[in-house]
Backbone bond lengths (Angstrom), bond angles and torsions (degrees), N, CA, C in turn:
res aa  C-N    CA-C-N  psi(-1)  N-CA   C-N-CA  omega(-1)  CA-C   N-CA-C  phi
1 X - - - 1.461 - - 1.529 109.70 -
2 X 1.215 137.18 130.65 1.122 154.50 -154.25 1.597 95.21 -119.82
3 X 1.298 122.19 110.76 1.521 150.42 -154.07 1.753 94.74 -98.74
4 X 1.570 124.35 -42.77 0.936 130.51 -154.98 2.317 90.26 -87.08
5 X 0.732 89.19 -34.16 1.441 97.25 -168.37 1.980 110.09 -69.16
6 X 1.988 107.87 -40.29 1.162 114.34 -152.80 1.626 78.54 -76.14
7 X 1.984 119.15 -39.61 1.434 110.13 -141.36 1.411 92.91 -69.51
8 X 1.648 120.40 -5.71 1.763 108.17 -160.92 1.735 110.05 -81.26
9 X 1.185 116.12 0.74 1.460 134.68 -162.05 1.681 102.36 -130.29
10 X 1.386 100.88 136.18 1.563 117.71 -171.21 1.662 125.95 -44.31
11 X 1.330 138.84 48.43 1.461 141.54 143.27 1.434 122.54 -38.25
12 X 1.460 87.32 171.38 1.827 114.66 170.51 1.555 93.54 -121.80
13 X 1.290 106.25 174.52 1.290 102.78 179.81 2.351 83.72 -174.71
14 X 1.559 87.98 162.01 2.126 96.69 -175.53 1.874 95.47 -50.31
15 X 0.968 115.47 -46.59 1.579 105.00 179.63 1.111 134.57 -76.06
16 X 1.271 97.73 -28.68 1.932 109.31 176.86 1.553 99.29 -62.89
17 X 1.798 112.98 -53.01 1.603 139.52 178.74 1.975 94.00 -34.15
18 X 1.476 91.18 -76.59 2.091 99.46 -173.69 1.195 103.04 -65.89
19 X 1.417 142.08 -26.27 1.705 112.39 178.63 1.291 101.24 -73.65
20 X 1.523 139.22 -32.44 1.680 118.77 179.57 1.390 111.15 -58.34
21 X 1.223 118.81 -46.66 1.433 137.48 -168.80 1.180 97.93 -51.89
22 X 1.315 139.22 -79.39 1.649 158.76 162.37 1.671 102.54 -23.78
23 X 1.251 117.49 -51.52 1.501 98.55 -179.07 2.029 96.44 176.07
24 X 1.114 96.64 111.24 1.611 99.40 173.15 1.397 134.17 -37.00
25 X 1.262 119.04 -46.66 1.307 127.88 145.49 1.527 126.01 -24.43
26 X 1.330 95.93 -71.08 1.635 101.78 179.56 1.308 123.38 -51.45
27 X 1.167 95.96 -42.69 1.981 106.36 164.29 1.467 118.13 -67.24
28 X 1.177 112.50 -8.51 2.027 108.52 -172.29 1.213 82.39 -106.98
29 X 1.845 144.77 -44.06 1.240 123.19 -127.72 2.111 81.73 -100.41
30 X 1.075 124.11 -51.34 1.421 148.40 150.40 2.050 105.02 -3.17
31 X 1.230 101.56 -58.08 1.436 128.31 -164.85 1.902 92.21 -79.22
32 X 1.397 131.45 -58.23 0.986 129.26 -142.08 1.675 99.72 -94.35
33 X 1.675 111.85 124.47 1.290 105.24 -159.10 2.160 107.68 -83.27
34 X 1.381 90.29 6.89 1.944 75.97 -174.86 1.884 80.16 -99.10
35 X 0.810 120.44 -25.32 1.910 103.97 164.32 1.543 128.75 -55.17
36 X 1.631 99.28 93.59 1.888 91.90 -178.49 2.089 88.10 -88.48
37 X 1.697 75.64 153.85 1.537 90.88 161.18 1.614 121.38 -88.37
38 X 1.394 100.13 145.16 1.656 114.92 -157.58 1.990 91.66 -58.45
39 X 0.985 127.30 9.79 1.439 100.36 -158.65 1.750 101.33 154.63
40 X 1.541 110.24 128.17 1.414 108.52 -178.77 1.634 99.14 -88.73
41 X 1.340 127.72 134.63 1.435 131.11 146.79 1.598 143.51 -39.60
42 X 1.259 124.72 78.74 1.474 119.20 -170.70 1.193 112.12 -20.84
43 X 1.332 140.65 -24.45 1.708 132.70 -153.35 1.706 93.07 -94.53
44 X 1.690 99.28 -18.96 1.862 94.87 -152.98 1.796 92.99 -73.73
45 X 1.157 99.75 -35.95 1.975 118.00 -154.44 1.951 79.89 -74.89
46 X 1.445 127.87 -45.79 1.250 120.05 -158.65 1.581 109.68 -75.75
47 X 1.135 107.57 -54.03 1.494 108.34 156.72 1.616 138.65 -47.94
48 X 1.294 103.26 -28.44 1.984 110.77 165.03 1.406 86.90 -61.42
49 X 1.923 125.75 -57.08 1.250 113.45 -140.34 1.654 100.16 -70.49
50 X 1.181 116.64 -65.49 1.676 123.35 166.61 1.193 105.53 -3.71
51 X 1.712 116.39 -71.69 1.539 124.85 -174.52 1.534 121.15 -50.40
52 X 1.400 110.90 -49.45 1.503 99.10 173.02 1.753 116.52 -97.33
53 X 1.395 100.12 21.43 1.861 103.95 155.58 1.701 108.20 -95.30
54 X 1.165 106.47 -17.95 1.980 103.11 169.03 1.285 115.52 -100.21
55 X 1.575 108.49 -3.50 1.299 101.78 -172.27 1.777 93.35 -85.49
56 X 1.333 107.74 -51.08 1.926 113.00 167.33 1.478 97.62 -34.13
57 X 1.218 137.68 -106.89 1.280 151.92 126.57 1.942 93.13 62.84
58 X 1.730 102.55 -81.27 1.299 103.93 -171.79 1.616 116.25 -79.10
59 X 1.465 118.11 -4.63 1.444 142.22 -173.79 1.486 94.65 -62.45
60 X 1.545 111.13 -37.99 1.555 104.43 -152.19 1.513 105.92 -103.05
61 X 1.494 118.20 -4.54 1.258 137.90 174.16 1.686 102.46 -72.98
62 X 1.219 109.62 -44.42 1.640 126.05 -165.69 2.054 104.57 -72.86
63 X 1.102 97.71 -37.86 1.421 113.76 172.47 1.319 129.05 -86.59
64 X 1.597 112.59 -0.77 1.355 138.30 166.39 1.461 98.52 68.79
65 X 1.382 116.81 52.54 1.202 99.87 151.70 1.689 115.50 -122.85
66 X 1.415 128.53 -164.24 1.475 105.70 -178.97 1.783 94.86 -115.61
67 X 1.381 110.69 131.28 1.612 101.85 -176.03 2.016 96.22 -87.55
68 X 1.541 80.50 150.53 1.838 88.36 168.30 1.467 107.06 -104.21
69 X 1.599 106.17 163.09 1.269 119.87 178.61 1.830 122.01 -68.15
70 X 1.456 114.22 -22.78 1.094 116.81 157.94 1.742 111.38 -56.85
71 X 1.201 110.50 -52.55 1.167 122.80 -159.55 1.641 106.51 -58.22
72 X 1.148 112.73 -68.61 1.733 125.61 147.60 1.473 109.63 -11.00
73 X 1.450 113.74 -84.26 1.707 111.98 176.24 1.292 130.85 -54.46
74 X 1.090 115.94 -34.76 1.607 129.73 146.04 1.185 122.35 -25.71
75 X 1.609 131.12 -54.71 0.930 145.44 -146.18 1.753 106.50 -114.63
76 X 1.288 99.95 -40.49 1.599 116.52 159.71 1.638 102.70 -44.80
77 X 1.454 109.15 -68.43 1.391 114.36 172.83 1.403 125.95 -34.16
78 X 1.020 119.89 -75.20 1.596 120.45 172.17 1.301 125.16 -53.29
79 X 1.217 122.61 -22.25 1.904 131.08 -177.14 1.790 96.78 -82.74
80 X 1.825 115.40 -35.26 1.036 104.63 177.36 1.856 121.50 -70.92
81 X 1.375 94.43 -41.64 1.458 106.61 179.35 1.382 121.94 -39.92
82 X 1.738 116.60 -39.14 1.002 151.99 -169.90 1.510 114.48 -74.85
83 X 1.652 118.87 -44.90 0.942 157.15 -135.36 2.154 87.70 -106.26
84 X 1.401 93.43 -55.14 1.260 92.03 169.73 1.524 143.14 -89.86
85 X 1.779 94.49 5.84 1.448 99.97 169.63 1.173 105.27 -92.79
86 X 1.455 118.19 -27.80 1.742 100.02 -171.77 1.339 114.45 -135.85
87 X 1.696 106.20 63.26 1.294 117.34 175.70 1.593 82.83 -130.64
88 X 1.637 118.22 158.46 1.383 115.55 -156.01 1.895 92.39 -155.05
89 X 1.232 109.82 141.22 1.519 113.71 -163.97 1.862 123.02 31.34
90 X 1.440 95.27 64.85 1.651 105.95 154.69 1.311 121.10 -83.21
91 X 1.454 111.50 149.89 1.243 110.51 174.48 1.522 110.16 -121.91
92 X 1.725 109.55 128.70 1.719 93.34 -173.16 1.693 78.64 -118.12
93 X 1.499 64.88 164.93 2.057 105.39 -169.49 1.759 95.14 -71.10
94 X 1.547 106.00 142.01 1.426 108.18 162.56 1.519 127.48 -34.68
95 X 1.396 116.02 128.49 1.408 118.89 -173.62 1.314 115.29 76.53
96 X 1.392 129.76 16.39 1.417 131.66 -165.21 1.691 103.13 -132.12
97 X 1.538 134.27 133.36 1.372 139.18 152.77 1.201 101.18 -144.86
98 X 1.745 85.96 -158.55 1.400 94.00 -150.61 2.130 120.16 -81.67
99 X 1.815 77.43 -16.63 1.872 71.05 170.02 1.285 96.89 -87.44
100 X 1.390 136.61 -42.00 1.609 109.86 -165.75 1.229 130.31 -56.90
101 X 1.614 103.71 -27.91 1.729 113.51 175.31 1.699 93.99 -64.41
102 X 1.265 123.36 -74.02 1.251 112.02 175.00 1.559 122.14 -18.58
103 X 1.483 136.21 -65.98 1.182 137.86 173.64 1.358 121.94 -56.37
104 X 1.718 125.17 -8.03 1.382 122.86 -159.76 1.658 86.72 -136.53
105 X 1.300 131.30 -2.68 1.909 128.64 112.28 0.929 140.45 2.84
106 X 2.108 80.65 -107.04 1.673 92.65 152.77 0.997 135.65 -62.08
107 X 1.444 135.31 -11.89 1.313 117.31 162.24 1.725 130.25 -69.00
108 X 1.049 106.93 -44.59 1.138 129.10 -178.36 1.449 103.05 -53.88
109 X 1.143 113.37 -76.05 1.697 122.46 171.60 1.731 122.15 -36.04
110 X 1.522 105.06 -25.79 1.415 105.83 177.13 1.391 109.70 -93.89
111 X 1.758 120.41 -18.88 0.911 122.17 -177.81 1.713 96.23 -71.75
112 X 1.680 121.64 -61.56 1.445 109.75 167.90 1.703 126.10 -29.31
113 X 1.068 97.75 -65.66 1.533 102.64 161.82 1.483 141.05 -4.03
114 X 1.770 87.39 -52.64 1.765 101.21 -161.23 1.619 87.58 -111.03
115 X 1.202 143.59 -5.47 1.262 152.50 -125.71 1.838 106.79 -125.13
116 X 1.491 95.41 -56.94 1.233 135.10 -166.77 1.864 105.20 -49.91
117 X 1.302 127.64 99.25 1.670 131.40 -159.46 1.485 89.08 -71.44
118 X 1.138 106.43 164.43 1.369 132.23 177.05 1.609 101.44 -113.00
119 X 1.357 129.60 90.69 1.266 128.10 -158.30 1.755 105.37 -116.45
120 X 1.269 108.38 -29.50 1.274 114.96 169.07 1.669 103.17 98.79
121 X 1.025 106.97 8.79 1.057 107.64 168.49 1.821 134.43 -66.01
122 X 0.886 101.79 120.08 1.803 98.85 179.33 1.424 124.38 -75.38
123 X 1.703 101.39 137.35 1.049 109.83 178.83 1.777 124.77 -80.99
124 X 1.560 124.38 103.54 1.458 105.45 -177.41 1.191 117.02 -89.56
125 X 1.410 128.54 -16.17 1.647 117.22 -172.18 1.836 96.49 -170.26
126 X 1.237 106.02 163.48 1.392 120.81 173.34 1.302 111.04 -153.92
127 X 1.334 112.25 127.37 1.765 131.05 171.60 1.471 83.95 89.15
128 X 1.753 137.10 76.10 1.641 106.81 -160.66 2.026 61.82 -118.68
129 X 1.158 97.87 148.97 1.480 111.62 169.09 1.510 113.86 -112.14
130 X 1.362 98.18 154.15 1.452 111.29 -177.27 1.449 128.16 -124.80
131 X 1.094 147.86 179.93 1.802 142.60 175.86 1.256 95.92 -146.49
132 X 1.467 138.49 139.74 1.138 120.38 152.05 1.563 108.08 -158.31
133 X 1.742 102.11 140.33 1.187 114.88 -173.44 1.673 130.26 -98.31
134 X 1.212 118.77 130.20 1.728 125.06 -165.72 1.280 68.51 -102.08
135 X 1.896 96.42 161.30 1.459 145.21 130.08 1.474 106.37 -49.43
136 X 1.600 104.40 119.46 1.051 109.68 176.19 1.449 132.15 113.10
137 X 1.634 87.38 -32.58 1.641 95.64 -155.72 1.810 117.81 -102.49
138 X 1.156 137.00 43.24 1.812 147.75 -160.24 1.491 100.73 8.32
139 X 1.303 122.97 -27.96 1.583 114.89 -173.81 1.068 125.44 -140.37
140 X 1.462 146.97 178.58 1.504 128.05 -140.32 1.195 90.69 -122.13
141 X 1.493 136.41 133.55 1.435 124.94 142.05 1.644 119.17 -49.92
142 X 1.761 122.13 160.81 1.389 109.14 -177.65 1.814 89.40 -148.67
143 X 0.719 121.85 -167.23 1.044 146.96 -154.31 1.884 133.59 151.76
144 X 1.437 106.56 156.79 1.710 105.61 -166.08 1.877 76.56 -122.49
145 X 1.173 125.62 137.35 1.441 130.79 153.64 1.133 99.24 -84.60
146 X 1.721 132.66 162.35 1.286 132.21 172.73 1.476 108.36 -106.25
147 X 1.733 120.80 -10.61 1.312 94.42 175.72 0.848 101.98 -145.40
148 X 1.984 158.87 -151.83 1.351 143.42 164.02 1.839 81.83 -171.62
149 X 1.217 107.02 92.96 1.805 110.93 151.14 1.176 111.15 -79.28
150 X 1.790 103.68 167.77 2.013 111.47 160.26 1.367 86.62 -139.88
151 X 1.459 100.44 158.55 1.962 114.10 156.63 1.237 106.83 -98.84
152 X 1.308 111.41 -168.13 1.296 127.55 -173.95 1.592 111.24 -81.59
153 X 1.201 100.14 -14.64 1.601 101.68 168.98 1.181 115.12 -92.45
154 X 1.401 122.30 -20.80 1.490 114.67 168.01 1.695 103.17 115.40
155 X 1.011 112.62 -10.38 1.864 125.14 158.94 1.391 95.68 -24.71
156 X 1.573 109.00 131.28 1.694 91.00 148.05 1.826 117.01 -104.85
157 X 1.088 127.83 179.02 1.439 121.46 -163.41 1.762 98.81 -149.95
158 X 1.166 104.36 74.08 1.512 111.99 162.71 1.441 133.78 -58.84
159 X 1.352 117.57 103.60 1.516 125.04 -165.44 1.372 126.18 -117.61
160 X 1.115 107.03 106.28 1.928 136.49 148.61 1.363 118.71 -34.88
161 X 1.659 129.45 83.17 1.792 112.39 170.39 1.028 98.15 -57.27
162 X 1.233 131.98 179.28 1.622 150.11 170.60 1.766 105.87 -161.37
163 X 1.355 100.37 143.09 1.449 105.46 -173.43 1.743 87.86 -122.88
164 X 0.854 148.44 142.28 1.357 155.28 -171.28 1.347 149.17 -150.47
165 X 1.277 158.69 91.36 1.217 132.27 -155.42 1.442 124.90 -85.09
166 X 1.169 106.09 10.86 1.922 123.09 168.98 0.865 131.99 -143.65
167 X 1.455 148.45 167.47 1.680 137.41 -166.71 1.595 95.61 -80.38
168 X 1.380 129.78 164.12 1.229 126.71 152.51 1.939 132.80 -87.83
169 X 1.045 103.84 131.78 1.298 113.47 -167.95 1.924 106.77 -61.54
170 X 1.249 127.44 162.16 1.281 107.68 -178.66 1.414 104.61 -82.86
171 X 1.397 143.17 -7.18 1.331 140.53 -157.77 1.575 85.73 -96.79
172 X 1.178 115.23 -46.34 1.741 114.70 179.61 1.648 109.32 -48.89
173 X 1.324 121.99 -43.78 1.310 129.05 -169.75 1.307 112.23 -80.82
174 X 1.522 115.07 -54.25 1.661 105.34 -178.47 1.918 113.30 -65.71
175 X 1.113 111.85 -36.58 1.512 106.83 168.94 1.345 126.78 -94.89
176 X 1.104 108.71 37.19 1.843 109.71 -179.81 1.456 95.52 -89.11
177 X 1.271 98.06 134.79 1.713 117.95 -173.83 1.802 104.64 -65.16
178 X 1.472 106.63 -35.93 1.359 91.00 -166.91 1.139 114.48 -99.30
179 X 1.475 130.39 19.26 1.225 139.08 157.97 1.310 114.02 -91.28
180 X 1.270 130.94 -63.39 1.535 108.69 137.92 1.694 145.57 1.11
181 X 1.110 102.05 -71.44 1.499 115.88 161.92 1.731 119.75 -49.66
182 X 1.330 95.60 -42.99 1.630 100.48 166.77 1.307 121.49 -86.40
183 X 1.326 131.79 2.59 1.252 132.37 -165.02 1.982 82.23 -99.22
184 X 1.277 107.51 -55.36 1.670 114.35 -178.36 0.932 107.79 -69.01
185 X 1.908 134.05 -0.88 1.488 114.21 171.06 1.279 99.18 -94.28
186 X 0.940 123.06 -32.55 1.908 123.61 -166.36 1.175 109.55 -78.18
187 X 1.271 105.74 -17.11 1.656 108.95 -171.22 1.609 105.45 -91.76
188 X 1.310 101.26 -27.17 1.928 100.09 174.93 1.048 96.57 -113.72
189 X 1.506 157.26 15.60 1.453 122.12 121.10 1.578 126.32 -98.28
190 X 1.033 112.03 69.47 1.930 126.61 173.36 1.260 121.51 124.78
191 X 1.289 125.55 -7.95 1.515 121.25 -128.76 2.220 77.24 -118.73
192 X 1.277 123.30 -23.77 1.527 114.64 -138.14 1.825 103.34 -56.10
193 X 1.577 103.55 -1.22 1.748 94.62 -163.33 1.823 82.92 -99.41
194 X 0.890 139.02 -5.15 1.164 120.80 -152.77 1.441 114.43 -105.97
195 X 1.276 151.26 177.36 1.518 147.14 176.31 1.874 90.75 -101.50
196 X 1.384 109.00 136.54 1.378 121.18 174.39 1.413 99.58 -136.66
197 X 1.817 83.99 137.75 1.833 90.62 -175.97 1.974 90.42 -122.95
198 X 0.776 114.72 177.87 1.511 121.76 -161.69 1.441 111.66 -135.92
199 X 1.352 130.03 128.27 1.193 121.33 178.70 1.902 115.97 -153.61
200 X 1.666 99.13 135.83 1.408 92.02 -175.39 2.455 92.58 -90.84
201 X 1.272 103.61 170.26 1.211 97.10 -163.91 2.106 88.06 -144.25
202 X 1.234 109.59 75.09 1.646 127.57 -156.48 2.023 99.41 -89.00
203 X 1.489 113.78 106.01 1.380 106.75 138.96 1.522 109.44 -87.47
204 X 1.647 92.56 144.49 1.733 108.57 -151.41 1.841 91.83 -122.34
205 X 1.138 128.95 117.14 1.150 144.19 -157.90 1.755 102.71 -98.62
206 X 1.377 98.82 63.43 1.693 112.04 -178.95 1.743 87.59 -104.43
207 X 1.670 82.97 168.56 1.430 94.61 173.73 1.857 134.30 -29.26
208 X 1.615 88.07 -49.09 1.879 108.53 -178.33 2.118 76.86 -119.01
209 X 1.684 80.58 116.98 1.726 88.83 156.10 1.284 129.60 -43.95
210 X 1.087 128.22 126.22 1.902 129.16 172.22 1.582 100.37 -133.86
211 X 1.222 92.75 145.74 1.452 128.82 -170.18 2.120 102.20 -114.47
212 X 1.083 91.04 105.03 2.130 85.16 165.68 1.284 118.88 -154.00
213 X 1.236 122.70 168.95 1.068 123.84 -156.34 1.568 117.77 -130.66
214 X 1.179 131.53 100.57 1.645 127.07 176.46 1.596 105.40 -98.62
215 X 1.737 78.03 145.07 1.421 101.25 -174.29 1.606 108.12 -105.16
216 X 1.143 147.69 152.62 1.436 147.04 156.68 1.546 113.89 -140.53
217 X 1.603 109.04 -162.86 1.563 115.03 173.29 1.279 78.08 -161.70
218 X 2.060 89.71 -174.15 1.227 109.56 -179.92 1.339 98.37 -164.14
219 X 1.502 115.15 147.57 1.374 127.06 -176.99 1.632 117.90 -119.08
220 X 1.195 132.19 -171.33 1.524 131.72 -175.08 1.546 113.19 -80.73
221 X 1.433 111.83 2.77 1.823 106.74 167.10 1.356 118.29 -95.18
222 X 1.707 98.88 -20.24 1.414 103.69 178.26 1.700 118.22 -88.78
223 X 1.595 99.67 -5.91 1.622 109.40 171.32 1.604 88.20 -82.03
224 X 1.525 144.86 -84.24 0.800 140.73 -161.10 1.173 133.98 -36.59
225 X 1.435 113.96 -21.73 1.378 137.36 176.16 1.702 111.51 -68.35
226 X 1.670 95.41 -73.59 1.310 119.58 -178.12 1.616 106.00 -52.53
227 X 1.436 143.40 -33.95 1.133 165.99 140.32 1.455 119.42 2.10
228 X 2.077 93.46 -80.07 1.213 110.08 166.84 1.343 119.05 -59.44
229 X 1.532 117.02 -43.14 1.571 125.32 170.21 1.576 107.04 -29.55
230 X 1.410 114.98 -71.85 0.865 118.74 -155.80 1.872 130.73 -88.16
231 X 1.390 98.08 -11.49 1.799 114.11 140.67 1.048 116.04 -67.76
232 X 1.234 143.50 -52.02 1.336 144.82 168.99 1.494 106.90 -27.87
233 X 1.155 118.82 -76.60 1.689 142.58 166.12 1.290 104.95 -29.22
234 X 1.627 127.14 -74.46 1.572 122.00 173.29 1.688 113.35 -41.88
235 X 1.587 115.53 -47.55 1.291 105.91 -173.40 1.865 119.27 -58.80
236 X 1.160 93.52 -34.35 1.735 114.72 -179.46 1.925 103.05 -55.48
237 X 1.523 107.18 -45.21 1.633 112.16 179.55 1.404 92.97 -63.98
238 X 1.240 115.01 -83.12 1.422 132.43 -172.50 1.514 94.11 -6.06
239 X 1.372 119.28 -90.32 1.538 123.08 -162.10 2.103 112.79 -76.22
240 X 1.397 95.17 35.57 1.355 90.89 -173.45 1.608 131.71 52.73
241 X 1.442 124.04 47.58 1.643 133.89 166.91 0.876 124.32 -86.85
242 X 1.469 125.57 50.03 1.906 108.59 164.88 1.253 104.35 -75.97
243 X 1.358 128.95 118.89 0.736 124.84 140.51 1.666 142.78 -114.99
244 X 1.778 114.87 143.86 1.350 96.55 -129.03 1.566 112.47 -91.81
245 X 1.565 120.76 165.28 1.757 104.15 -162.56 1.700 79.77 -127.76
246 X 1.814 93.28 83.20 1.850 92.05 165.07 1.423 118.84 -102.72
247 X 1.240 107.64 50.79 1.747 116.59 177.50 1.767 95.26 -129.45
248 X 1.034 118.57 -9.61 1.552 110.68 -167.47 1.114 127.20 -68.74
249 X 1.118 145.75 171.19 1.622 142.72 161.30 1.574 113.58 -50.10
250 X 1.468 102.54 -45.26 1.430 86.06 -159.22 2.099 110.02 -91.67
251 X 1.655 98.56 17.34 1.391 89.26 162.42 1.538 114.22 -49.13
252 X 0.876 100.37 -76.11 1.795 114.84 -156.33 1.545 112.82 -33.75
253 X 1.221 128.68 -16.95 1.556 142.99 179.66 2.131 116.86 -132.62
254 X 1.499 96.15 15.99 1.258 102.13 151.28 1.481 137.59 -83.58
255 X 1.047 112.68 156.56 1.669 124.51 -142.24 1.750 84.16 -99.06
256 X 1.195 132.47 -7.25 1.379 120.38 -157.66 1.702 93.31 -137.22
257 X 1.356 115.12 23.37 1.549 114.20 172.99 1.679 114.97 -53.43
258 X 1.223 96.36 -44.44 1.843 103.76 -178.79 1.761 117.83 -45.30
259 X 1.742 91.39 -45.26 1.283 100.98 -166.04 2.134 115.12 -95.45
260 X 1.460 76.51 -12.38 1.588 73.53 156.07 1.404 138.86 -82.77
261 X 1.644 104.85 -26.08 1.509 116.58 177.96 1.527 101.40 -76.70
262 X 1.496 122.43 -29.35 1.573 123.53 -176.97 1.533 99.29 -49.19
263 X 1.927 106.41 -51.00 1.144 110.73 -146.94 1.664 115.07 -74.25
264 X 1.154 99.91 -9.99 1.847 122.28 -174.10 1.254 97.79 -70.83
265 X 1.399 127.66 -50.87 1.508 140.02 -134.94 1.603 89.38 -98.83
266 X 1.103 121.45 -36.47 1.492 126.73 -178.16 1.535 115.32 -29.80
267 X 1.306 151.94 165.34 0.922 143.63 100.39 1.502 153.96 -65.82
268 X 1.341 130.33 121.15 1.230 131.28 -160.66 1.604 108.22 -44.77
């Protein structure tokens, strides 16, 4: 499946799904390509980099070899270096640049490192993408999973990195929409005979790095749920509903602040 081809054609996807949810705006201004965002987010550029330092990381698991933690930080290193030559108007958070993100990396990553169980679990795929079509819905949600284990029983074990600055609560984990969404993509492309267990896999950006791992599932109320959620949401585009959530938390570090105050001032 060719990821580059499905995203060029009209989907939903877990983020497209949470920016309506989060605030209508963010999803129209997000969506519309002559809208640049005021400013890239240090966490966004640090987290790609993280992601494709585990994705190396799990590359070498897949090829049967065993990766080391030097090797990992190493590699963290250079994707960032890289990361910071040709990324162009970031904005980092108070008390934050470019060596400290670097140092709070490597930490994190070594904390994965030393952390990381030896379960024996097999690696079947990484970055494996998916399409998948609801009743109801004119276009496919898609999604990329980042990792796809099996056990020896033949479980599959669908995995979420997460970069984070707190542990996750269990109410956060069993209803997270986009674990969900991946539980119904894997399951309708190959997976429907098989038992799938679900797991986010979180370095947690506390004082002393920690590395942990939650496990969940999901059954056919939580498809039905997530379902309606997410028709609901298409119908809201469909008839033009952003509507906007400027009381929220995540104003104050949105990428589309400029264009929301434009959009206030406007006249109908």
């Amino acid at each position: 499946m060719d990821i580059a081809e499905i995203r060029s054609k009209p989907h939903l996807s877990a983020s497209s799904i949470g920016s309506y949810l989060d605030c209508g705006l963010l999803y129209r201004f997000s969506r519309d390509k002559d809208i640049q965002p005021d400013f890239i987010p240090d966490a966004l550029v640090f987290g790609t980099v993280i992601h494709k330092a585990l994705e190396f990381y799990h590359t070498q698991r897949l090829g049967g070899l065993k990766p080391s933690c030097r090797d990992l930080i190493n590699r963290f290193e250079e994707l960032w270096t890289q990361a910071m030559k040709q990324s162009q108007n970031i904005k980092f958070k108070e008390g934050k640049d470019v060596q400290s993100l670097l140092l709070e990396g490597k930490s994190l990553l070594a904390a994965y490192a030393a952390s990381y169980p030896e379960t024996g679990l097999e690696v079947l795929a990484l970055e494996e993408p998916f399409s998948l079509e609801i009743e109801g819905l004119p276009i496919p949600i898609i999604g990329i999973v980042d990792m796809i284990e099996q056990d020896e029983a033949g479980t599959i074990i669908v995995v979420d990195h997460k970069t984070t600055a707190k542990a996750y609560s269990n109410d956060e984990i069993d209803k997270n929409l986009q674990l969900t969404l991946y539980w119904m993509g894997i399951k309708a492309n190959g997976f429907s005979d098989r038992e799938i267990l679900l797991r986010f896999d979180c370095l947690i950006k506390t004082k002393s790095a920690k590395f942990e791992q939650y496990y969940t599932t999901r059954g056919d109320e939580d498809e039905r749920r997530v379902t309606k959620k997410i028709l609901s949401v298409w119908d809201g585009i469909e008839k033009g509903v952003f509507v906007p959530n400027d009381g929220g938390w995540k104003c104050k570090g949105c990428l589309y602040r400029s264009h929301c105050d434009r959009w206030f001032l406007e006249k109908e």
